[in-house]
C-alpha positions in Angstrom: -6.1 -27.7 14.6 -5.6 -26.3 11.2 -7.8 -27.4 8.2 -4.6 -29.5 6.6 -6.3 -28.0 2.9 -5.5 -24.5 3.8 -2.3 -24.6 6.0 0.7 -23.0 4.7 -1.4 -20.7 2.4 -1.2 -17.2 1.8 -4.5 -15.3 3.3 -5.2 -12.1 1.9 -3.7 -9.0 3.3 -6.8 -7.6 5.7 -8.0 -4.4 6.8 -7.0 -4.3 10.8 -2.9 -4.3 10.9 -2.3 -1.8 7.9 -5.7 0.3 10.6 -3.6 -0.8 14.1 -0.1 0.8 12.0 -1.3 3.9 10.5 -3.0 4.7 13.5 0.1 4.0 15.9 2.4 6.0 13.5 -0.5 8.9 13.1 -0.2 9.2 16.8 3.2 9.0 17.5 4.1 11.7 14.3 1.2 14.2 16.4 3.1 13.8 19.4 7.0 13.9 17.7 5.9 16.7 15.9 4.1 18.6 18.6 7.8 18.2 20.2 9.8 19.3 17.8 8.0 21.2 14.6 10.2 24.4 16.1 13.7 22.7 15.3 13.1 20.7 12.0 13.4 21.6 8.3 10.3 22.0 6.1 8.9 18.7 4.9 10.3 17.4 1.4 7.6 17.3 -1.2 9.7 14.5 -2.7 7.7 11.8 -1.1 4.5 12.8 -2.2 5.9 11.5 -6.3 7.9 8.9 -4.9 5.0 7.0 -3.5 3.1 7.8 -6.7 5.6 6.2 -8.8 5.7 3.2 -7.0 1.7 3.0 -7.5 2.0 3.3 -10.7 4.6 0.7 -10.4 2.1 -1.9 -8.6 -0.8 -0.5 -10.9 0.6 -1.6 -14.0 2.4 -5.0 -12.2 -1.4 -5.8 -11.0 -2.9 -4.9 -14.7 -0.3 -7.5 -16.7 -0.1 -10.3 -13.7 -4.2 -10.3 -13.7 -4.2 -10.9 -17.5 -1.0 -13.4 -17.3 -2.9 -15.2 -14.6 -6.1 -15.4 -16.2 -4.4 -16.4 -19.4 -5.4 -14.0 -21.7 -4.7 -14.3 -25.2 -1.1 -13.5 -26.4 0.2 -13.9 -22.5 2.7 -15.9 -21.3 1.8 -17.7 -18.0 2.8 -15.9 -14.6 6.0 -18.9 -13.4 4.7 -19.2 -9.3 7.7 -17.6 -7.9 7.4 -14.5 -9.2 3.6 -14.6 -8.3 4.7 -15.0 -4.9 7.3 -12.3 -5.1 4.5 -10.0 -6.6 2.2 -10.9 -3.5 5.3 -10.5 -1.1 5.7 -6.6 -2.5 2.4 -6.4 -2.3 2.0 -7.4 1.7 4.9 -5.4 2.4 3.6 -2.2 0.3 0.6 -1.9 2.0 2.4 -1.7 5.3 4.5 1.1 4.3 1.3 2.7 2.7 -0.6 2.3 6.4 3.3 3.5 8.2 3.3 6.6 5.5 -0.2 7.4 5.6 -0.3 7.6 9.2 2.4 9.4 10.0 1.4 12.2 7.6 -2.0 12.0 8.6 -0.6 12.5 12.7 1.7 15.5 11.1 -1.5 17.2 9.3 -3.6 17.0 11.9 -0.8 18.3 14.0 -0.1 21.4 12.0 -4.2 21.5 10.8 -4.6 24.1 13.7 -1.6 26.2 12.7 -2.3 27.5 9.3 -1.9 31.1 10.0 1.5 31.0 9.7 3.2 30.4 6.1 5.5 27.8 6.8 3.2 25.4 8.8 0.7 25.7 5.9 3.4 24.6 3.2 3.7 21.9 5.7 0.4 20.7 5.9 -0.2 21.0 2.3 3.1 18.7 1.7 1.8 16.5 4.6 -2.1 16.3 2.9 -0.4 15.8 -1.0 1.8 12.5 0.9 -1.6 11.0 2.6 -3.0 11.3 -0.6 -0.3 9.4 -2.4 0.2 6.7 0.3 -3.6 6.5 0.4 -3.0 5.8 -3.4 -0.2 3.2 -3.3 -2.4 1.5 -0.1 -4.7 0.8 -3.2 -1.9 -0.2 -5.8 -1.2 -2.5 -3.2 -4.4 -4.3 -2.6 -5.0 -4.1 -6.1 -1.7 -6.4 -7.1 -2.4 -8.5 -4.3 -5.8 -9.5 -5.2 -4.2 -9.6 -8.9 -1.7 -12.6 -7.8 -4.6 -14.8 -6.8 -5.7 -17.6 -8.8 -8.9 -17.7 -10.2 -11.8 -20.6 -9.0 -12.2 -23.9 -11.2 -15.6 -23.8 -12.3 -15.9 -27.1 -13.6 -13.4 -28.6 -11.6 -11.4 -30.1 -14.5 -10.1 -27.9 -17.4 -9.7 -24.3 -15.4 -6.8 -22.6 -15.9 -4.5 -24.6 -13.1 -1.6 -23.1 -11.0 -0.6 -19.2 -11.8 
């Protein structure tokens, strides 16, 4: 049986699904691409800004909801439902992060041995620059998640209570 204290809690995101779905997408990008690389259009360098922004996004969300949180002077106090929403973007972010990641990391490794030619190694640089910035926003993530969560009564009495 669950502890009654902690059911219906959030748990931290961990380490093993975000691993399990890059690592599915990684392999099944290899094996798409290995398919089809012939027939498809150079890869759009758009993504690699576009996951940037939106860790820069989650950065600066994780930066004001930590102070907000810990009640820092001139803050207002972070109302529950959007520190729930926060962690919600948050879980669902690093999911997209691991989905991204590994699928760029399957299509780089894919074209890795195929840099002779020019086109592949535009690819694999687009593919490298987009691991890097999901690898970035998997760490935006993380970082707003752990943000949202409140911080430990010390003496039990007088802490700073419910975000």
């Amino acid at each position: 049986m669950a502890n009654e204290e902690t059911e219906g809690r959030m748990r931290p995101s961990g380490w093993r699904v975000p691993l399990a779905v890059a690592a599915v997408a990684g392999a099944l990008c290899y094996l798409l691409v290995g398919q089809v690389y012939g027939g498809i259009p150079p890869l759009p360098w758009t993504a690699i800004p576009t996951l940037l922004l939106l860790a820069a996004g989650e950065g600066i969300a994780a930066f004001h909801t930590r102070r907000r949180i810990r009640r820092a002077p001139g803050t207002e106090p972070v109302e529950p439902l959007s520190a729930a929403r926060l962690v919600a973007l948050a879980k669902a972010s690093i999911l997209v992060a691991a989905f991204a990641g590994g699928a760029f990391a399957g299509t780089a490794l894919f074209l890795a041995g195929r840099l002779t030619a020019p086109l592949p190694r535009q690819d694999f640089t687009v593919a490298t620059g987009s691991l890097a910035a999901a690898a970035v926003l998997l760490i935006a993530a993380y970082l707003l998640e752990w943000s949202c969560r409140v911080p430990d009564d010390e003496d039990g009495e007088n802490g700073p209570g419910p975000a």
